[in-house]
C-alpha positions in Angstrom: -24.3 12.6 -60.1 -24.4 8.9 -58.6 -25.8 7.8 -55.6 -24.4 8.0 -52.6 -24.9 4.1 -51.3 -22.4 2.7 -49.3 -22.0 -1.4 -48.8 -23.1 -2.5 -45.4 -19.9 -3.7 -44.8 -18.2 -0.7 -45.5 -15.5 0.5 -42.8 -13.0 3.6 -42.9 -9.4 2.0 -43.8 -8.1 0.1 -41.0 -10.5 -0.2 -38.9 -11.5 -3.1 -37.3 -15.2 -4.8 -37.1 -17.1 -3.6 -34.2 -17.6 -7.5 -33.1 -13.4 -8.0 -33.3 -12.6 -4.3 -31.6 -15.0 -5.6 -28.4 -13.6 -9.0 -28.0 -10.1 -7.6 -27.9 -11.0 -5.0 -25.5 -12.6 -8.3 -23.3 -9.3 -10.1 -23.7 -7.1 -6.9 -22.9 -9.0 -6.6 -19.6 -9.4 -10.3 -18.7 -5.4 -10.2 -19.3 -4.5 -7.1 -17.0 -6.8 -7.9 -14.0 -5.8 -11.9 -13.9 -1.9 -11.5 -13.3 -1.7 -8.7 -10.0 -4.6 -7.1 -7.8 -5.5 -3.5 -8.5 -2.9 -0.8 -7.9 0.7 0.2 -8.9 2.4 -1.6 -6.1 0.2 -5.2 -6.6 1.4 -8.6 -6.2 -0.4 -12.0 -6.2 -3.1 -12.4 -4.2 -1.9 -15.9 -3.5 0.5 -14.6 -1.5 -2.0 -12.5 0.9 -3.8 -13.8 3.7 -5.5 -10.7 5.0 -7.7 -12.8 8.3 -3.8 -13.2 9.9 -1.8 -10.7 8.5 -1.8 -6.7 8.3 0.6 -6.1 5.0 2.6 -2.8 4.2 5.4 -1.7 2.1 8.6 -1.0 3.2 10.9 1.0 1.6 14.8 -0.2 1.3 16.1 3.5 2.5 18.9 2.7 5.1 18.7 0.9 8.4 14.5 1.0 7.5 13.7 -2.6 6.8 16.2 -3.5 9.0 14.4 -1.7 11.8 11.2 -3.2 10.8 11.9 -6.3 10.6 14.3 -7.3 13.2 13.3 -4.4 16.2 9.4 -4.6 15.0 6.9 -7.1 14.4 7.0 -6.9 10.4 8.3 -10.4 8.2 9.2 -10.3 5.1 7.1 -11.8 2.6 8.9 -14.3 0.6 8.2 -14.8 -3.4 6.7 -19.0 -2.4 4.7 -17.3 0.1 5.8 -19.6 2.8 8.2 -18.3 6.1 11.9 -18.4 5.6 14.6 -17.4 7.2 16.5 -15.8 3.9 19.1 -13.6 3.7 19.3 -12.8 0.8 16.6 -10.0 -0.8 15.9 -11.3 -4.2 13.5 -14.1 -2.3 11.4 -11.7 -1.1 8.2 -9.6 -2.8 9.4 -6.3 -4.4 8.8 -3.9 -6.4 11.2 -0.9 -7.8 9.3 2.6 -7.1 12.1 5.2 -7.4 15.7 5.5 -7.7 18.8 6.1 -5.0 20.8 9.6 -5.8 23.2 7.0 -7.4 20.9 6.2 -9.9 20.7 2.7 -8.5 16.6 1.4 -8.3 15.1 2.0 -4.9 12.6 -1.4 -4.0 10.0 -1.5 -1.3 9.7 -4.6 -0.1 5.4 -6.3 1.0 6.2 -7.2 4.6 3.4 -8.6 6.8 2.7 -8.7 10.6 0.3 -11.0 12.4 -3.1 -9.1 12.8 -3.4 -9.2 16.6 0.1 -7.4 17.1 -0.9 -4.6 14.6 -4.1 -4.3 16.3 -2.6 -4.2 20.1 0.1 -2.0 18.7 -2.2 0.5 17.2 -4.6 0.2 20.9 -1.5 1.2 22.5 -0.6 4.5 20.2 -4.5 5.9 20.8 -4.1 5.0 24.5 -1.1 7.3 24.0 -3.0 10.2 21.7 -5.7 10.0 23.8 -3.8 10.6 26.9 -2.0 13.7 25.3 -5.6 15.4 24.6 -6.7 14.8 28.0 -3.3 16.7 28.7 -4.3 19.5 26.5 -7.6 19.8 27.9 -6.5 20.4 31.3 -4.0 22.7 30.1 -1.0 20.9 30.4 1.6 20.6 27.8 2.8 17.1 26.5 5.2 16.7 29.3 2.4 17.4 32.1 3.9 21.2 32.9 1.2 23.6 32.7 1.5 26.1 29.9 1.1 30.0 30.9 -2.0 30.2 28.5 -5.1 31.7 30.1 -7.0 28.4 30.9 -10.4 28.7 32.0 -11.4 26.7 35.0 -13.7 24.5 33.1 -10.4 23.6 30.9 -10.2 23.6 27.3 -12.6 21.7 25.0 -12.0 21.0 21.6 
């Protein structure tokens, strides 16, 4: 029976050295991570300057980005990253995510609004909620009418 000595070099067929299959893993990682930030619906960080701006995507779904952008605060973020006043789509930031029932791609498009409006915009929306549970806790629906619950004289707490 011989001995059962195997050559320290000695690999199953086709498969790489251990020092080879790390370095490519390195490279393969280096190579994802150095072209788009983290995520499905990345874009290049270049572009982003999150100290001025708040950034979303909009979906192209009808009359949305139109609403957005010209009755709201939101800009478009162009592909330079610099403000222009372009008509045309394909020199903005987009990315397909779905399709239209006509089997036509569906893009969002990274729009951007300054930080300050997003910020007094979103004060103004709590002042709102807020006011509606002060509503409810007095017993009053969200028009002010008082609903024909029992409500005890303390009011409601939640």
């Amino acid at each position: 029976m011989p001995e059962n000595t195997t050559h320290p070099d000695k690999r199953g067929v086709g498969r790489p050295r251990k020092e080879e299959s790390a370095k490519r893993e390195h490279e393969r990682r280096r190579r994802k991570s150095a072209t788009q930030t983290p995520g499905r619906l990345g874009c290049d960080p270049d572009l982003l300057d999150h100290n001025a701006y708040v950034y979303r995507w909009i979906n192209d779904q009808p009359g949305r980005v139109i609403a957005k952008t010209k009755h709201d605060d939101w800009d478009m973020v162009p592909q330079n990253g610099e403000k222009e006043d372009s008509t045309e789509l394909g020199d903005f930031v987009s990315v397909v995510v779905g399709t239209l029932p006509d089997g036509s791609p569906k893009r969002a498009y990274l729009c951007r609004k300054p930080r300050e409006f997003y910020e007094d915009d979103k004060a103004a929306e709590q002042a709102r909620l807020d006011d509606e549970l002060q509503q409810l806790r007095r017993g009053h629906d969200r028009n002010g009418a008082a609903q024909s619950d029992y409500v005890p004289n303390s009011g409601i707490r939640i």
